[in-house]
Residue frames as qw, qx, qy, qz and C-alpha x, y, z in Angstrom:
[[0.687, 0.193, 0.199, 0.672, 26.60, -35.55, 42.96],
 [0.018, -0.821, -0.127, 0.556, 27.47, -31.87, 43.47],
 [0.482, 0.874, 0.005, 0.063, 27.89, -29.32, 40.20],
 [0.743, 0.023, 0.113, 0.659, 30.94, -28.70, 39.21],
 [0.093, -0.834, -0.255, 0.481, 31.78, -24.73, 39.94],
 [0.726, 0.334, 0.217, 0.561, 32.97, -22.69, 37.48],
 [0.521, -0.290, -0.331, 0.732, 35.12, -19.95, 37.66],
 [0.216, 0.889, 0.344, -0.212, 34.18, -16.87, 37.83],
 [0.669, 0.484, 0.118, 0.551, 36.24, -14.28, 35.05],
 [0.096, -0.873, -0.041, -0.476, 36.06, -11.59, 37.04],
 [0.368, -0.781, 0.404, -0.303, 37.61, -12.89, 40.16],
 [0.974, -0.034, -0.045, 0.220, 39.78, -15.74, 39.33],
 [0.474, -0.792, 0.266, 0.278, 42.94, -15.62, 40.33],
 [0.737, 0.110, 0.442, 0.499, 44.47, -17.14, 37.47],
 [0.126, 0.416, 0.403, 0.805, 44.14, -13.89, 34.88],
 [0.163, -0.108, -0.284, 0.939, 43.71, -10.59, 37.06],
 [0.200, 0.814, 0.546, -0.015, 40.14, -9.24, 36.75],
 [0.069, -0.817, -0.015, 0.572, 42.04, -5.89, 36.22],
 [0.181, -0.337, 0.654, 0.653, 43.68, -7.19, 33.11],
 [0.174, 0.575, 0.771, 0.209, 40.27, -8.72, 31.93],
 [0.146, 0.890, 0.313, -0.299, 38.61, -4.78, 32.56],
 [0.270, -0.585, 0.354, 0.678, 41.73, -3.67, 30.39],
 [0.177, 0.017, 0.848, 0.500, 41.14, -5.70, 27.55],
 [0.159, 0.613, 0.767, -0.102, 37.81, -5.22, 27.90],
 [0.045, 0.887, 0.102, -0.449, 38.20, -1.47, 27.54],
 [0.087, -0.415, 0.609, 0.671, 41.03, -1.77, 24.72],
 [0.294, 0.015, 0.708, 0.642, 38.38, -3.47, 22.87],
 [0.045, 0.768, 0.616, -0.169, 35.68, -1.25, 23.42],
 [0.057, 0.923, 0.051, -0.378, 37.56, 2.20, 22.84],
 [0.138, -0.589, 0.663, 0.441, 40.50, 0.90, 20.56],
 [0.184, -0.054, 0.878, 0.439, 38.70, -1.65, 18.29],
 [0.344, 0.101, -0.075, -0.930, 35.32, -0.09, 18.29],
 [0.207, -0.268, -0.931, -0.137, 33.60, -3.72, 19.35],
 [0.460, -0.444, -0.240, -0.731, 30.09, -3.56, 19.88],
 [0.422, -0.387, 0.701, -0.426, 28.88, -4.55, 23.17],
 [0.917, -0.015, 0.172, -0.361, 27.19, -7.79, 21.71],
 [0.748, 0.419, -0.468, 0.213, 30.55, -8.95, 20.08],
 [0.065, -0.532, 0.635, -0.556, 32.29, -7.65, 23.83],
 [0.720, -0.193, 0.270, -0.609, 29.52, -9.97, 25.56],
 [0.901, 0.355, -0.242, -0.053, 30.79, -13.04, 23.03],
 [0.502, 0.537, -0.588, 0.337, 34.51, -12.26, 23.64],
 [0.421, -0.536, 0.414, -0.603, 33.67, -12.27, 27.45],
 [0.946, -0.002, 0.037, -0.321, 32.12, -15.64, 26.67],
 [0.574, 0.780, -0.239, -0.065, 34.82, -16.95, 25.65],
 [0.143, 0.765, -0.412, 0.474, 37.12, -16.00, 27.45],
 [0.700, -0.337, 0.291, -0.559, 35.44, -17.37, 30.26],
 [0.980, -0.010, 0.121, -0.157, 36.00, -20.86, 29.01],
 [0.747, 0.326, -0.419, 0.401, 39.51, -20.52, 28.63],
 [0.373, -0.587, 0.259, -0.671, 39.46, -19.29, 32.25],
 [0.883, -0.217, 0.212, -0.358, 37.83, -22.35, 33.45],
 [0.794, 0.476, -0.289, 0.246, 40.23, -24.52, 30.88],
 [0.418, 0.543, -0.447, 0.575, 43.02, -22.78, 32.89],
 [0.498, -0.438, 0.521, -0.538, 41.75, -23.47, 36.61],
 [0.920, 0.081, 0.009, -0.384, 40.74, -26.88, 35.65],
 [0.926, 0.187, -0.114, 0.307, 44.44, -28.11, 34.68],
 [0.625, -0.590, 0.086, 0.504, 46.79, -25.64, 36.96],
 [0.531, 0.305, 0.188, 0.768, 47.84, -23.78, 33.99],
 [0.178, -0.704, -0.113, 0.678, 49.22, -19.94, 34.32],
 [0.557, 0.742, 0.370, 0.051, 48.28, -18.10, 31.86],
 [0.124, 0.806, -0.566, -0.123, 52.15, -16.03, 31.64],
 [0.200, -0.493, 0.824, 0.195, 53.56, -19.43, 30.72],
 [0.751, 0.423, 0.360, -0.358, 50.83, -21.08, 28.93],
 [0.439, -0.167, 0.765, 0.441, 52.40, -23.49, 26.15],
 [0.285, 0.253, -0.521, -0.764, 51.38, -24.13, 22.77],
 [0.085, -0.070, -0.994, -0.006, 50.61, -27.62, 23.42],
 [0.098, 0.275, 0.778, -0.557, 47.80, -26.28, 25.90],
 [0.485, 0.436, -0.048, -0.756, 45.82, -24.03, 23.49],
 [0.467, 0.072, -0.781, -0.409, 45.73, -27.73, 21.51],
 [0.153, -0.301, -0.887, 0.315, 44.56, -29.57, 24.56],
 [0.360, 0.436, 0.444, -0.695, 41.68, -26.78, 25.63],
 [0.429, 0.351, -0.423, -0.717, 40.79, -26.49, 21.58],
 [0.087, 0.245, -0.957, 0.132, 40.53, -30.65, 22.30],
 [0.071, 0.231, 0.466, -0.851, 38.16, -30.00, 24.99],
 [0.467, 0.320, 0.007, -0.825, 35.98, -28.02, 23.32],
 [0.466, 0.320, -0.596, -0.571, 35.53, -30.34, 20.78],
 [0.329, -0.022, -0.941, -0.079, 35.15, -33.11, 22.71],
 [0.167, 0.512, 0.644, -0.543, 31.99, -31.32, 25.00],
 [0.393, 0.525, 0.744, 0.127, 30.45, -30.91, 21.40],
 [0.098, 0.774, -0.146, -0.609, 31.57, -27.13, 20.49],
 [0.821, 0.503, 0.265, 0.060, 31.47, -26.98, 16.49],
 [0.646, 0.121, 0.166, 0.735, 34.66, -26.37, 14.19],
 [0.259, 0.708, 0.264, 0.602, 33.29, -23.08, 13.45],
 [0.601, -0.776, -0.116, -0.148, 32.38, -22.02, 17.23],
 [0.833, -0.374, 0.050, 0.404, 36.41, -23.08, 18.00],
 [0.508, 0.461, 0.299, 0.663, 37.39, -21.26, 15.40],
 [0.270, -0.813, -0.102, -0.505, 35.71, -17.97, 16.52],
 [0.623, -0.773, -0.002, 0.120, 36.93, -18.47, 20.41],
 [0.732, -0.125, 0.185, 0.643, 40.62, -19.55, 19.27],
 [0.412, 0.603, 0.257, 0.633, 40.57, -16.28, 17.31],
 [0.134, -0.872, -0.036, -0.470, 39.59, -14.46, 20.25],
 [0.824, -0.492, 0.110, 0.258, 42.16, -16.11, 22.48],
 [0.667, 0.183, 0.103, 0.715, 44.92, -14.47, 19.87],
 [0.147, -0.816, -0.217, -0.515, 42.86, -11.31, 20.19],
 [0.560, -0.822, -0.038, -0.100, 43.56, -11.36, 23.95],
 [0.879, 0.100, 0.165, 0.437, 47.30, -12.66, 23.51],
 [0.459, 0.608, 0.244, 0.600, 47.94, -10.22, 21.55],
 [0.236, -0.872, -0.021, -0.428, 47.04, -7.56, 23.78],
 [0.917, -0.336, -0.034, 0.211, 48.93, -9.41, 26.54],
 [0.717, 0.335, 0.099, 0.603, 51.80, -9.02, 24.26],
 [0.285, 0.668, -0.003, 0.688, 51.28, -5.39, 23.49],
 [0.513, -0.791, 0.177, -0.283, 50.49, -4.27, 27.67],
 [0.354, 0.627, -0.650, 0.243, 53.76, -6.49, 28.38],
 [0.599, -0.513, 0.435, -0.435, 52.46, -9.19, 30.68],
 [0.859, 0.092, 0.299, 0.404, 53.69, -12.13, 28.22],
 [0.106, -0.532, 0.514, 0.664, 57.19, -11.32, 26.84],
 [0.169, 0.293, -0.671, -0.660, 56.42, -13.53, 23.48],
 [0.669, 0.225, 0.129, -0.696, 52.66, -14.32, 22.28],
 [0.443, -0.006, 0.894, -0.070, 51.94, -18.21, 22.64],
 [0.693, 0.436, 0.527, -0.228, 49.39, -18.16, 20.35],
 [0.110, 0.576, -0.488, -0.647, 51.59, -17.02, 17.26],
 [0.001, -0.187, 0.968, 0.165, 51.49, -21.07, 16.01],
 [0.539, 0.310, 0.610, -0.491, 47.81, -21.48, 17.14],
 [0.206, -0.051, -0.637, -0.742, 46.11, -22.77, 13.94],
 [0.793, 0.185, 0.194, -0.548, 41.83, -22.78, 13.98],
 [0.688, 0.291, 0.661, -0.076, 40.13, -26.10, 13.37],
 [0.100, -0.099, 0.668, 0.730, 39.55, -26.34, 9.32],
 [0.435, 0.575, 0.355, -0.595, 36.19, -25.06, 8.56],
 [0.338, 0.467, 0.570, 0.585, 34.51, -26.05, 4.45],
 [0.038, -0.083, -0.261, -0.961, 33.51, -22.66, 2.85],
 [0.290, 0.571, 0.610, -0.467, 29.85, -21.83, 3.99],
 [0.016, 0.130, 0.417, 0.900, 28.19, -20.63, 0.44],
 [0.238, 0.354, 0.336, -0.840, 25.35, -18.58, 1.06],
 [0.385, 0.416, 0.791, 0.231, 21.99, -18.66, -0.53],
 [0.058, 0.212, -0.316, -0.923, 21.49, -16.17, -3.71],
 [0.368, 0.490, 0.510, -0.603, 18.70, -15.02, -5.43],
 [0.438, 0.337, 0.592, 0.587, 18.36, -14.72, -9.25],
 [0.082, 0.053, -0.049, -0.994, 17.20, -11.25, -10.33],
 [0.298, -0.405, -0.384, -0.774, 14.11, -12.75, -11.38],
 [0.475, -0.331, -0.783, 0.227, 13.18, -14.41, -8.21],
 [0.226, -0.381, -0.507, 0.740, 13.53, -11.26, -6.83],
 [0.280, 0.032, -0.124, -0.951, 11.25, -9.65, -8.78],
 [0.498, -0.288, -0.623, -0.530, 8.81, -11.82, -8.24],
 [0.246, -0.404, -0.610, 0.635, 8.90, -11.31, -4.75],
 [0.144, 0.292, 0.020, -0.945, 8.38, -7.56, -5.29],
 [0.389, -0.219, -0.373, -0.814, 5.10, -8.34, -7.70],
 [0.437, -0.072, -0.893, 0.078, 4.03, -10.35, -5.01],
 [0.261, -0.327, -0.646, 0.638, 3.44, -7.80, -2.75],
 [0.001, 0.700, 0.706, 0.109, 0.40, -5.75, -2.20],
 [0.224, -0.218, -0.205, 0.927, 1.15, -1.90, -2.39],
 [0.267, -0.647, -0.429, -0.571, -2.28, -1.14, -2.32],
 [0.336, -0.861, -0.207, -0.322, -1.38, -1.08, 1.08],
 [0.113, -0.876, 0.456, -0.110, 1.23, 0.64, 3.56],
 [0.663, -0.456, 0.563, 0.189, 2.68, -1.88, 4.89],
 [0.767, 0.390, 0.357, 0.363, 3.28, -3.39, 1.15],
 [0.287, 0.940, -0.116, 0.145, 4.79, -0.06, 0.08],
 [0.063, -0.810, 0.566, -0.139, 7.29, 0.12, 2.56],
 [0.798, -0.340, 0.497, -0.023, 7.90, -3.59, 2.38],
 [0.761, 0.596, 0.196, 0.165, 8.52, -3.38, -1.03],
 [0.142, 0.922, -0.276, 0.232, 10.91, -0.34, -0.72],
 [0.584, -0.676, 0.419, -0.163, 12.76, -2.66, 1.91],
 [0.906, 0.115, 0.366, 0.177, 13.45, -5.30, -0.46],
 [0.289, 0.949, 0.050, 0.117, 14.61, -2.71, -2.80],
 [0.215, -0.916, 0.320, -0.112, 17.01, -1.04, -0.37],
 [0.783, -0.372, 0.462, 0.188, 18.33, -4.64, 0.76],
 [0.798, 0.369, 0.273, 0.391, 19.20, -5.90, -3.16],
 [0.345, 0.875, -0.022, 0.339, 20.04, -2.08, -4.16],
 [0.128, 0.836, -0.477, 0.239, 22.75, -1.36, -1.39],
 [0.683, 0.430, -0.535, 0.250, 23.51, -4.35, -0.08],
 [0.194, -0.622, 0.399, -0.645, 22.68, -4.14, 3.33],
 [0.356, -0.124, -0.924, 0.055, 22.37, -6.19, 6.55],
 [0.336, -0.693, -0.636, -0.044, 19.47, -6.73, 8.54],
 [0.433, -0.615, -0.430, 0.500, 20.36, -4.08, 11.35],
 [0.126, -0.191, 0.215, 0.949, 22.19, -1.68, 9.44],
 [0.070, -0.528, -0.660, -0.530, 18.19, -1.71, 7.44],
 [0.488, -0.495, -0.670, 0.260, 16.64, -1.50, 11.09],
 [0.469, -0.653, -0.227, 0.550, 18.61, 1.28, 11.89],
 [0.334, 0.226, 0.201, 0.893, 18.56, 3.70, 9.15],
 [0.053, -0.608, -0.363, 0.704, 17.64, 6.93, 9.67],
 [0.423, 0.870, 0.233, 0.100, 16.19, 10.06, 7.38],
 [0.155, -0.906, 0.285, 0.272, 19.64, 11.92, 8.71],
 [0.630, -0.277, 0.651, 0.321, 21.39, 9.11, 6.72],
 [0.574, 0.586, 0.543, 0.181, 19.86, 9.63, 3.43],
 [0.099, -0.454, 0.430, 0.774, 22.02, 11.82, 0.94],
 [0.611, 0.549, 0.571, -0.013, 19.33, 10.92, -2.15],
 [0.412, 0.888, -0.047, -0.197, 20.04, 13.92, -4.08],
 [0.089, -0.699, 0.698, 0.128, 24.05, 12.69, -3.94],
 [0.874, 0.217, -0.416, -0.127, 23.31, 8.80, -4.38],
 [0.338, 0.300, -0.682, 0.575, 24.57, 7.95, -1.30],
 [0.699, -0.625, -0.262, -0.229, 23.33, 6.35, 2.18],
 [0.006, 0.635, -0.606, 0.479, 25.08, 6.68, 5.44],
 [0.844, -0.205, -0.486, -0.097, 25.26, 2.97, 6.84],
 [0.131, -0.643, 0.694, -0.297, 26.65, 2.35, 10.44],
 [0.870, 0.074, -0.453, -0.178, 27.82, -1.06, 10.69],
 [0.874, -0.350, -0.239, 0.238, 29.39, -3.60, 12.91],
 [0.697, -0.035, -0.175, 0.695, 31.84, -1.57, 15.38],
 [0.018, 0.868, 0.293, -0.402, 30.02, 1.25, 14.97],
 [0.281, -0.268, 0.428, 0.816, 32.11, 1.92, 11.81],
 [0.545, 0.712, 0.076, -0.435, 29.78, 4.69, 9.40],
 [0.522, 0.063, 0.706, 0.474, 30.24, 3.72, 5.58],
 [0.440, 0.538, 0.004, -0.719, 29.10, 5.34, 2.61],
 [0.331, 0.214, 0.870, 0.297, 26.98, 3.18, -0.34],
 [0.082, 0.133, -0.591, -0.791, 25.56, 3.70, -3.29],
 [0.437, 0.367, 0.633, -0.524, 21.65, 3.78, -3.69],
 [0.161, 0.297, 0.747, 0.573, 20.06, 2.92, -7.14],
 [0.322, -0.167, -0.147, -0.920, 17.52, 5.52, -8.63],
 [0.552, -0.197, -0.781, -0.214, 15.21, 2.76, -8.24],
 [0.585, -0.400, -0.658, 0.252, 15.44, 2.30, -5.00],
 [0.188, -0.088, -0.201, 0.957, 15.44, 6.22, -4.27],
 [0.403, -0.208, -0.409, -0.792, 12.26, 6.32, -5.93],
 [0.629, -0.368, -0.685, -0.002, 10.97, 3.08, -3.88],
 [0.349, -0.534, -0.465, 0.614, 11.70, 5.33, -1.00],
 [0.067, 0.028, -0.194, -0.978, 9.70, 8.14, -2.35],
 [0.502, -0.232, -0.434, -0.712, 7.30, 6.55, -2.71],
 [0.336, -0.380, -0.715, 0.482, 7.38, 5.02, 1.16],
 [0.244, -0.189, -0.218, 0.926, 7.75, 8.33, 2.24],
 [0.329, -0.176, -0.348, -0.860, 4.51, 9.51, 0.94],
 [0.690, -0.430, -0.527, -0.248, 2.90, 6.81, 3.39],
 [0.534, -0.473, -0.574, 0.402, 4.69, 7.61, 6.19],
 [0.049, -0.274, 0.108, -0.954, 4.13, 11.03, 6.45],
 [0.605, -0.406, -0.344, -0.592, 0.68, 9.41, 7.51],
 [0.714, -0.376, -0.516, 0.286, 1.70, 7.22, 10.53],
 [0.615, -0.747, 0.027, -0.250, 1.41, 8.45, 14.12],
 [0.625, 0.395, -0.519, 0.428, 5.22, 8.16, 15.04],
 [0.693, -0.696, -0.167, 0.092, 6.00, 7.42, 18.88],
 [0.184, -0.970, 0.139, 0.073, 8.32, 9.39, 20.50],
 [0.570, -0.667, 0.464, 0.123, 11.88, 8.92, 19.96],
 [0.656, 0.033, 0.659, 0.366, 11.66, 7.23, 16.55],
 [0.313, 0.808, 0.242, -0.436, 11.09, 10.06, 14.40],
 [0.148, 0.670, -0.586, -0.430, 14.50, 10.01, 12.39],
 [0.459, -0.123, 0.824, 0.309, 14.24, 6.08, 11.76],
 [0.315, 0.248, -0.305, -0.864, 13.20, 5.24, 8.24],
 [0.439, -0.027, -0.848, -0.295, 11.54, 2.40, 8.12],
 [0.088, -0.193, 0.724, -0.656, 8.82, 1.85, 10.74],
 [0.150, 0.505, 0.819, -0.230, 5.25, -0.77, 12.46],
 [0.137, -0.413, -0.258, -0.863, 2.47, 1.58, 10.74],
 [0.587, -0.623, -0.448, -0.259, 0.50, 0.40, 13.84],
 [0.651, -0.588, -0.315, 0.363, 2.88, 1.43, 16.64],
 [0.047, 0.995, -0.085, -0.015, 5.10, 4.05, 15.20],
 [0.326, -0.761, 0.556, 0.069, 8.03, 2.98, 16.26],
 [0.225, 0.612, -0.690, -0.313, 10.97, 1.15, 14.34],
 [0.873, 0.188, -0.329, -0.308, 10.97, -2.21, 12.72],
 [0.581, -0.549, 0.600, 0.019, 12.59, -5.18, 14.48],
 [0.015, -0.473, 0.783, 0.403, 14.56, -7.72, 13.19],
 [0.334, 0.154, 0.925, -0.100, 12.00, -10.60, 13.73],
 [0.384, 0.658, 0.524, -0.382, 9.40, -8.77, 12.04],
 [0.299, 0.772, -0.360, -0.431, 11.40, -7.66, 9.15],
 [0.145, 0.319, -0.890, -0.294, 12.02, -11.40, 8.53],
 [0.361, 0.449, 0.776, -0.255, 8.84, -12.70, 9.19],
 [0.549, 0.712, 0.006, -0.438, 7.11, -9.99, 6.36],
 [0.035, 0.683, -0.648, -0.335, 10.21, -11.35, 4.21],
 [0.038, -0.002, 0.993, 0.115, 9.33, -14.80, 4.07],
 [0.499, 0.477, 0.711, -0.134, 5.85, -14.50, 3.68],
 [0.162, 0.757, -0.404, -0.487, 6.88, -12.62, 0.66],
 [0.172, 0.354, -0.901, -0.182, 8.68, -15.57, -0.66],
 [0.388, -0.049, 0.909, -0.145, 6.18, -17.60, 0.26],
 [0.469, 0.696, 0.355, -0.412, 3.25, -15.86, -2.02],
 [0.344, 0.562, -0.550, -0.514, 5.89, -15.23, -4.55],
 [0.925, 0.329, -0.034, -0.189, 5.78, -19.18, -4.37],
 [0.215, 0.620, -0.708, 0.263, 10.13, -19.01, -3.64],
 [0.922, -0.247, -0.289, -0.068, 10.86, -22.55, -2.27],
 [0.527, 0.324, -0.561, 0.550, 14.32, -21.38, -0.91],
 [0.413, -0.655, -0.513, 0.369, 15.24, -20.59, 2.66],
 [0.189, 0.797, 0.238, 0.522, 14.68, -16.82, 2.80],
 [0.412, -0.667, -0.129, 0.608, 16.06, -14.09, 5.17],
 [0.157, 0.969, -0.032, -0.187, 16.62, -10.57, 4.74],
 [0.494, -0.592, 0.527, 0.357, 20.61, -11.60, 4.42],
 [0.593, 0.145, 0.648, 0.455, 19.93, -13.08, 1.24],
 [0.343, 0.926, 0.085, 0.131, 19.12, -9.75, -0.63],
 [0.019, -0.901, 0.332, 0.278, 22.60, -8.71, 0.69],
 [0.695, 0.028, 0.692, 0.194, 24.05, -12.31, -0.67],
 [0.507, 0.721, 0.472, 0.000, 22.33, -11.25, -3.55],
 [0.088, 0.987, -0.080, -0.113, 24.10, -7.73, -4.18],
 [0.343, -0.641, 0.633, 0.268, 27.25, -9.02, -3.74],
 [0.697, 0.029, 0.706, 0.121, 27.05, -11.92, -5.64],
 [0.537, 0.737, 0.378, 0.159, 25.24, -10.28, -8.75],
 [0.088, -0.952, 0.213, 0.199, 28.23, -7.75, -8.31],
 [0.263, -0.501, 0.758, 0.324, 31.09, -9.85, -8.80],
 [0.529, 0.377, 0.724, 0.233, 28.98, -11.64, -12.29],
 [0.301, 0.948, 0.103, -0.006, 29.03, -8.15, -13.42],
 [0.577, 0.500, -0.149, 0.628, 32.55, -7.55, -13.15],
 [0.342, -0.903, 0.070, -0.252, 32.84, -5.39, -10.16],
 [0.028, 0.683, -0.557, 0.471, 36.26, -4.78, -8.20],
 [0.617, -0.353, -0.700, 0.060, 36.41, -6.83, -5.65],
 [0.343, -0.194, -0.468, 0.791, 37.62, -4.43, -3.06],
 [0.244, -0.267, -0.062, -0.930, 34.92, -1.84, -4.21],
 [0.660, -0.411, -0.422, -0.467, 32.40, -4.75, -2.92],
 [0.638, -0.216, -0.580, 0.457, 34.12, -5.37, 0.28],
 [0.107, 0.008, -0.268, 0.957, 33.94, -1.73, 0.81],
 [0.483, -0.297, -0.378, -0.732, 30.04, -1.44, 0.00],
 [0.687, -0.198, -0.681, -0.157, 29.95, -4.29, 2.01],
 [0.500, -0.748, 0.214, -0.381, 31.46, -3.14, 5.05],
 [0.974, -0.177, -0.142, 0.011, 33.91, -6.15, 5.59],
 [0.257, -0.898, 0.349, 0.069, 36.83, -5.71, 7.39],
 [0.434, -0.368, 0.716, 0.404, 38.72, -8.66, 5.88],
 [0.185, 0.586, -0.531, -0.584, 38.65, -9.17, 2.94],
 [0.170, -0.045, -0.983, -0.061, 38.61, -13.25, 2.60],
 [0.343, 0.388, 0.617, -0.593, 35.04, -12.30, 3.66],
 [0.545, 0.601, -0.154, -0.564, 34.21, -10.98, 0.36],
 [0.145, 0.467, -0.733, -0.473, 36.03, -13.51, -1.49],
 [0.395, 0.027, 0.914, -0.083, 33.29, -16.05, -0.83],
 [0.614, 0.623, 0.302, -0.381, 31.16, -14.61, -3.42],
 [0.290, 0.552, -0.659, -0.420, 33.94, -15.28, -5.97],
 [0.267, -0.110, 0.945, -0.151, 32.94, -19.13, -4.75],
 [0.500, 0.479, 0.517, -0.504, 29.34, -18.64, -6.33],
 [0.494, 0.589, -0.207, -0.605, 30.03, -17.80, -9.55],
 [0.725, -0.022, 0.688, -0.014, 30.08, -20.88, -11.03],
 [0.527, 0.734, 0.309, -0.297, 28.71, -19.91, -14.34],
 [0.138, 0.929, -0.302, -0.165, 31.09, -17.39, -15.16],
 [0.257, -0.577, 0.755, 0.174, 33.84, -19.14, -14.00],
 [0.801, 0.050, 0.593, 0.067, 32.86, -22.38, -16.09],
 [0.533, 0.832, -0.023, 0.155, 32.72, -20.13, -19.53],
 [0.123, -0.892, 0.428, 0.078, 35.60, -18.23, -18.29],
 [0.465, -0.365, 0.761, 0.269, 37.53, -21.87, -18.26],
 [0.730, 0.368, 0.576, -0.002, 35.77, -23.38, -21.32],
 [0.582, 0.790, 0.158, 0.110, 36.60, -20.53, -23.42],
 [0.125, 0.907, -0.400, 0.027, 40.41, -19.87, -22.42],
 [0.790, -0.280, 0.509, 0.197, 41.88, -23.55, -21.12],
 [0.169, 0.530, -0.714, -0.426, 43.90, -24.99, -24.17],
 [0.173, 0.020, 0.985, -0.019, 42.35, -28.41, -23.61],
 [0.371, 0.588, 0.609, -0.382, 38.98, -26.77, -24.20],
 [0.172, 0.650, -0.290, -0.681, 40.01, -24.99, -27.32],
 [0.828, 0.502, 0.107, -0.224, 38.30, -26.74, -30.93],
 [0.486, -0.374, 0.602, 0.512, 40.91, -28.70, -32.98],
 [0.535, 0.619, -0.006, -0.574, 40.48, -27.99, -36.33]]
């Protein structure tokens, strides 16, 4: 039985390879995608390529119907609601552009609706949990200092794994209260740092003045005390969970859940929402709003003590 070929994106005839290096560049210098999101959309793309050699469809006359039939497809070679979701999004992305460079007069995918996806609620920490990580950890030595300070940094500003990974000393405004985060897109942010956690990096910073730093990594802050050079992700979630594991935490840990955390304990304080979408770095919005999905608590008082049906009859 012989493979089935698939096409290539680059030199199918169906959808120009010049219009694919356009798009590619419009979202690389006009939407400020990183190359691992560009590397996704490529994916993608690729399978609605194949989708569109596979059934004779042209992609300037491409129906509605068809974006239901490939979305079909997917689903029926075992792609998840969420995974369809994400491509269809980047099939309106590409549409779109279509639209705006004028090679479809009127953008098929307006109608396109994504699968229905439940709310994904993230796992949260409790304040004390997380402090019983932090007594957990041994800052008798380095590494425990600056693994502490890392836990810190995550709850205090709210960060995600990479954007930790990749801070520099040139990023640190301490005396202002104020880190310089680049995040997804390469878009720079500015967040708020707790004294705490200015101190917790003070008191790194007294141990790494001591490490042997390899070339090239001199501005990051956070770094291997045995190699010099910067922390990866795996290893910043491996030190993280055995953390949780000594604290005795039975959840499932990751560094993500200190930023879970920030948010979460933000919007049970009362915080803005839009001020935490901005800490957060989220370009939509309906991102943030899943931490309005957590409070539970709040929101149960919040009804108990204003419904009419809950209100004492006297």
């Amino acid at each position: 039985m012989t493979a089935k070929k698939t096409t290539n994106i680059s030199n199918s005839g169906i959808i120009d390879a010049a219009i694919l290096r356009r798009y590619m560049q419009y979202l690389r210098l006009e939407k400020s995608v990183s190359e691992n999101t560009l590397d996704a959309y490529s994916r993608d793309l690729q399978k609605l390529v194949n989708f569109y050699a596979d059934n004779g469809i042209d992609f300037r006359t491409v129906m509605l119907r068809d974006f239901d039939l490939f979305a079909g497809t997917l689903k029926e070679s075992g792609v998840s609601a969420r995974s369809i979701a994400r491509i269809l999004s980047g099939v309106r992305s590409f549409y779109h552009f279509l639209t705006l460079e004028g090679e479809v007069q009127q953008d098929p995918t307006e109608l396109l609706e994504s699968p229905k996806i439940g709310k994904h609620l993230p796992q949260v920490l409790g304040l004390e949990e997380i402090d019983r990580i932090l007594s957990a950890i041994d800052q008798s030595k380095p590494e425990g200092v600056r693994d502490h300070c890392i836990i810190e940094v995550l709850y205090s500003c709210g960060l995600r794994i990479s954007e930790l990974c990749n801070l520099k000393m040139s990023d640190l405004y301490l005396d202002e209260g104020f880190i310089k985060v680049m995040g997804k897109g390469n878009k720079e942010r500015l967040v708020p740092i707790s004294s705490r956690a200015i101190q917790e990096l003070h008191n790194w910073f007294a141990v790494r003045c001591h490490i042997r730093i390899s070339k090239g990594y001199e501005d990051y802050v956070f770094l291997s005390r045995t190699r010099g050079k910067a922390l990866s992700r795996i290893s910043l979630f491996v030190y993280i969970q055995k953390h949780a594991r000594n604290a005795g935490i039975e959840k499932e840990i990751s560094p993500h859940v200190f930023r879970h955390s920030f948010a979460t304990h933000l919007v049970q304080g009362g915080a803005n929402l839009r001020a935490i979408q901005e800490m957060l770095g989220h370009e939509d919005i309906s991102t943030t709003e899943i931490y309005m999905h957590l409070d539970t608590g709040h929101l149960r008082e919040e009804i108990l003590c204003h419904h009419p049906r809950n209100k004492i009859v006297k």
